[in-house]
C-alpha positions as CSV (number, residue, x, y, z in Angstrom):
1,X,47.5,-66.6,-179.5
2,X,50.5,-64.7,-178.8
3,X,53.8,-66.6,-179.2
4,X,56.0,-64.9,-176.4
5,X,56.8,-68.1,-175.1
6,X,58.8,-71.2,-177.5
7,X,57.5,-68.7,-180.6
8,X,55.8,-71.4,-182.5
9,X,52.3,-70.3,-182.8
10,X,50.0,-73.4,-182.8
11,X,51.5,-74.6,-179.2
12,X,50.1,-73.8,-175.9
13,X,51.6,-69.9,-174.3
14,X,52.7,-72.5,-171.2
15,X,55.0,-74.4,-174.0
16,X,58.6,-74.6,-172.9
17,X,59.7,-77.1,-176.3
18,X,62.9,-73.6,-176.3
19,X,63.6,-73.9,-172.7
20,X,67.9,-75.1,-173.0
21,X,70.0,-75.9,-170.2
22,X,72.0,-72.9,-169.3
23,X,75.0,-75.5,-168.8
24,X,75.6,-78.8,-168.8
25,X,73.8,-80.4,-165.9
26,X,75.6,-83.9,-164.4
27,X,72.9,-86.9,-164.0
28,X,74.2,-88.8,-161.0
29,X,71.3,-90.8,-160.6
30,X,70.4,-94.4,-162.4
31,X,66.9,-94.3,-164.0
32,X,66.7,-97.8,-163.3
33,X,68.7,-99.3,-160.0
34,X,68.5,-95.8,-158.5
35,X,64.4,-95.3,-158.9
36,X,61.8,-97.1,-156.7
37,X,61.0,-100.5,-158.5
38,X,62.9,-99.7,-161.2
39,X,65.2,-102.7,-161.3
40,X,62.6,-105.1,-160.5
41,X,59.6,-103.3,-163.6
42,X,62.8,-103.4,-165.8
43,X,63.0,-106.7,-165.1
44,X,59.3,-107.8,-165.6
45,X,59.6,-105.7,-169.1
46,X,62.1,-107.7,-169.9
47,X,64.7,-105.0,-170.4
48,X,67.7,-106.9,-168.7
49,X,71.4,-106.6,-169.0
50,X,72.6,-106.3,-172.6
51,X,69.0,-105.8,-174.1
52,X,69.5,-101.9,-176.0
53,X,66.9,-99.0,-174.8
54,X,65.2,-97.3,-177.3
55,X,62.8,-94.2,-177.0
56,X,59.8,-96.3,-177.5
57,X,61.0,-99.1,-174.5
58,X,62.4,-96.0,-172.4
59,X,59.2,-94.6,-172.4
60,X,56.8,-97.6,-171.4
61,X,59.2,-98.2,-168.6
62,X,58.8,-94.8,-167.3
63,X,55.1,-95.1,-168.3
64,X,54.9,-98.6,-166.2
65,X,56.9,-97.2,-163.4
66,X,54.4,-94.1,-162.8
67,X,51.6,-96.5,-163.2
68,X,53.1,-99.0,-160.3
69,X,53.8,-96.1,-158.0
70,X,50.2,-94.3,-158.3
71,X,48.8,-97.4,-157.5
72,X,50.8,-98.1,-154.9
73,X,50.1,-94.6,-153.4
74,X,46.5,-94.6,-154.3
75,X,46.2,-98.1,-152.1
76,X,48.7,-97.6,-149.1
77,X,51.3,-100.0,-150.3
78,X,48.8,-102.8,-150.1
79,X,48.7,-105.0,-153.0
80,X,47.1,-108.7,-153.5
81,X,48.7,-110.1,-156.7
82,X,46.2,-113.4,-156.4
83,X,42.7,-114.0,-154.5
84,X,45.0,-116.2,-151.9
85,X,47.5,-113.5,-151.0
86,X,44.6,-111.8,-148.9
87,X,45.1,-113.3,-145.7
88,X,44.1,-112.1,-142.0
89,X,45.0,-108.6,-141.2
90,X,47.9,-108.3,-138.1
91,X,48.4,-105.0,-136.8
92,X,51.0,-103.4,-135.0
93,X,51.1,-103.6,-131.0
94,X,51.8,-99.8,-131.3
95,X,48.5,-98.9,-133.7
96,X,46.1,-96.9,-132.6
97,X,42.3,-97.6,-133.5
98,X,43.2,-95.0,-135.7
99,X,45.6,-96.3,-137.6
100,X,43.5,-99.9,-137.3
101,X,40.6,-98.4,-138.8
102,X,42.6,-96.7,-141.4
103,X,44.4,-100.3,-142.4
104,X,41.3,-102.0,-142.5
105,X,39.7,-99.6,-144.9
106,X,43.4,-99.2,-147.1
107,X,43.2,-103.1,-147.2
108,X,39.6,-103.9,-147.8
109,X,39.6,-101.1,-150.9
110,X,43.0,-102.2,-152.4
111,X,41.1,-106.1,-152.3
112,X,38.0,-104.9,-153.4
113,X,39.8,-102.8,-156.6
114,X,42.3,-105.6,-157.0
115,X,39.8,-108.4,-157.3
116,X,36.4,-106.5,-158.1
117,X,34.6,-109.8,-158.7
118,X,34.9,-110.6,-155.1
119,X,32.1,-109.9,-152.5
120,X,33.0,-107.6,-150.2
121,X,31.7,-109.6,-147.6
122,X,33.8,-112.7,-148.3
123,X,37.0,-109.7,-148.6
124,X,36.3,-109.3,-145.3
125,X,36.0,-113.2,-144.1
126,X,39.5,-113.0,-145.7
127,X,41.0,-110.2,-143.8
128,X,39.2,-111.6,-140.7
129,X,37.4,-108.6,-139.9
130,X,34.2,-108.4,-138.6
131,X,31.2,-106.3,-141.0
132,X,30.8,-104.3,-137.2
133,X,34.7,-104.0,-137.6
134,X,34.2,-102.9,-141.3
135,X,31.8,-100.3,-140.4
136,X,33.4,-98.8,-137.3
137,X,36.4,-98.3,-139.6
138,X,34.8,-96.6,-142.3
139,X,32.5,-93.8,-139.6
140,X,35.6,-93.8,-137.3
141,X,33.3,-95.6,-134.7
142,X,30.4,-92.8,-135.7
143,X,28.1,-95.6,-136.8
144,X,24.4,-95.5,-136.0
145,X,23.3,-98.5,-137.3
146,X,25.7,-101.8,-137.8
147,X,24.2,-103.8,-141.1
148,X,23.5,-107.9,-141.0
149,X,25.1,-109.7,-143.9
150,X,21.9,-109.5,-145.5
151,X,21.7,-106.1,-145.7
152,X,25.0,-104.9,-146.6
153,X,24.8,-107.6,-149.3
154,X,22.0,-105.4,-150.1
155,X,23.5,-102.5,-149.8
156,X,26.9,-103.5,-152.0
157,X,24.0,-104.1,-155.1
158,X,22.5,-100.7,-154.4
159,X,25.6,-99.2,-154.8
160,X,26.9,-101.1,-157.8
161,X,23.6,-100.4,-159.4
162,X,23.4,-96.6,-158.3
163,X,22.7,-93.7,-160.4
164,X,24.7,-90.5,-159.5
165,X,21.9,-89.2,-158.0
166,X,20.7,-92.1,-155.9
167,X,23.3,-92.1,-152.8
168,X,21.8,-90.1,-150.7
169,X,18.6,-92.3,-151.1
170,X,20.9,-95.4,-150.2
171,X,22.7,-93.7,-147.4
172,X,18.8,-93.0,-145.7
173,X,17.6,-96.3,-146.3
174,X,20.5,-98.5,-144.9
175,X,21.4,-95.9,-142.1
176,X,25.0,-95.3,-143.8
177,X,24.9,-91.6,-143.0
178,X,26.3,-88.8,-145.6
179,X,29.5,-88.4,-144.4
180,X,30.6,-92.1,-145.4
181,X,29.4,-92.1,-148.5
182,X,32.8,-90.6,-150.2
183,X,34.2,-94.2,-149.1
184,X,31.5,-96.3,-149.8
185,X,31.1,-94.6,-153.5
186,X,35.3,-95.0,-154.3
187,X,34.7,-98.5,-152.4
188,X,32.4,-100.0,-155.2
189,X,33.7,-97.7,-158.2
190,X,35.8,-100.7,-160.2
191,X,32.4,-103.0,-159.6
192,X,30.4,-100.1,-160.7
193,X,32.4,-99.7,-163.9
194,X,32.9,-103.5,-164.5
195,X,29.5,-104.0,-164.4
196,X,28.7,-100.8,-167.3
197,X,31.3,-102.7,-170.0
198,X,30.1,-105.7,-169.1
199,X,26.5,-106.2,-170.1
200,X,25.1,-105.7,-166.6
201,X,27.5,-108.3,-165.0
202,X,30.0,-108.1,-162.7
């Protein structure tokens, strides 16, 4: 390995450990009131008002506070702190089917990853949203075929049960098509994983 770069052999040649300010640089910005959430995760950490920071507490809050936001991008902003807070969906007068269809699925996977024990089916009763509803959503209203309870109960065990290999198998037999089958794969993923730790149970 060539050492061109911070001149210490054993580190990567993208290491920038040497890299120094070329002059003093003014931080006008608050790492905690100033940052998205960051009063409120300080707060939950319990590092309030005359409590000191240390590099240890400095870095789980900047840990926590990456962790809130990927989460909160990764789900749309949607976030059900207890089984009760998911309550029937309103949307907008100005939404488009669109952006309906695009709410429904941000809102069923947020519950669904949020509360993995829950059926997806009784998700749904909660967001009062129809399985037809469901399904238009996730095709865009490309369905071919609209699942009874029954079956998509059927179909949520296939998935949780799926080996990698299997999908396309599932997506024939309950008339899914291919193209959904990113969503309905990301859809059951925490069940899926849950259900590997866990002896087989969910």
């Amino acid at each position: 390995m060539t050492t061109e770069q911070c001149g210490i052999a054993s580190h990567e040649e993208s290491c920038l450990c040497d890299v120094r300010p070329a002059k003093s640089v003014m931080v006008s910005k608050d790492a905690v009131f100033d940052m998205w959430q960051g009063e409120r995760i300080a707060e939950i950490l319990g590092y309030v008002k005359g409590r000191e920071w240390t590099n240890d507490t400095i870095l789980e809050y900047l840990e926590t506070l990456l962790y809130v936001h990927d989460l909160w991008a990764e789900y749309g902003g949607i976030y059900y702190a207890n089984e009760s807070d998911i309550i029937p969906l309103q949307f907008p007068e100005s939404y488009n089917n669109l952006q309906k269809w695009k709410l429904i699925r941000d809102s069923v996977m947020a519950a669904a990853h949020q509360h993995p024990t829950m059926q997806i089916i009784d998700i749904l009763k909660r967001l009062n949203v129809s399985l037809e509803q469901f399904i238009c959503a996730v095709s865009i209203n490309k369905h071919k075929h609209v699942m009874t309870e029954d079956e998509f109960r059927n179909f949520s065990d296939s998935m949780i049960n799926a080996e990698d290999r299997g999908y396309a198998g599932i997506a024939r037999l309950f008339q899914t098509g291919k193209t959904t089958m990113t969503y309905w794969k990301k859809l059951f993923r925490v069940s899926k994983d849950i259900k590997k730790s866990n002896s087989g149970k969910v």
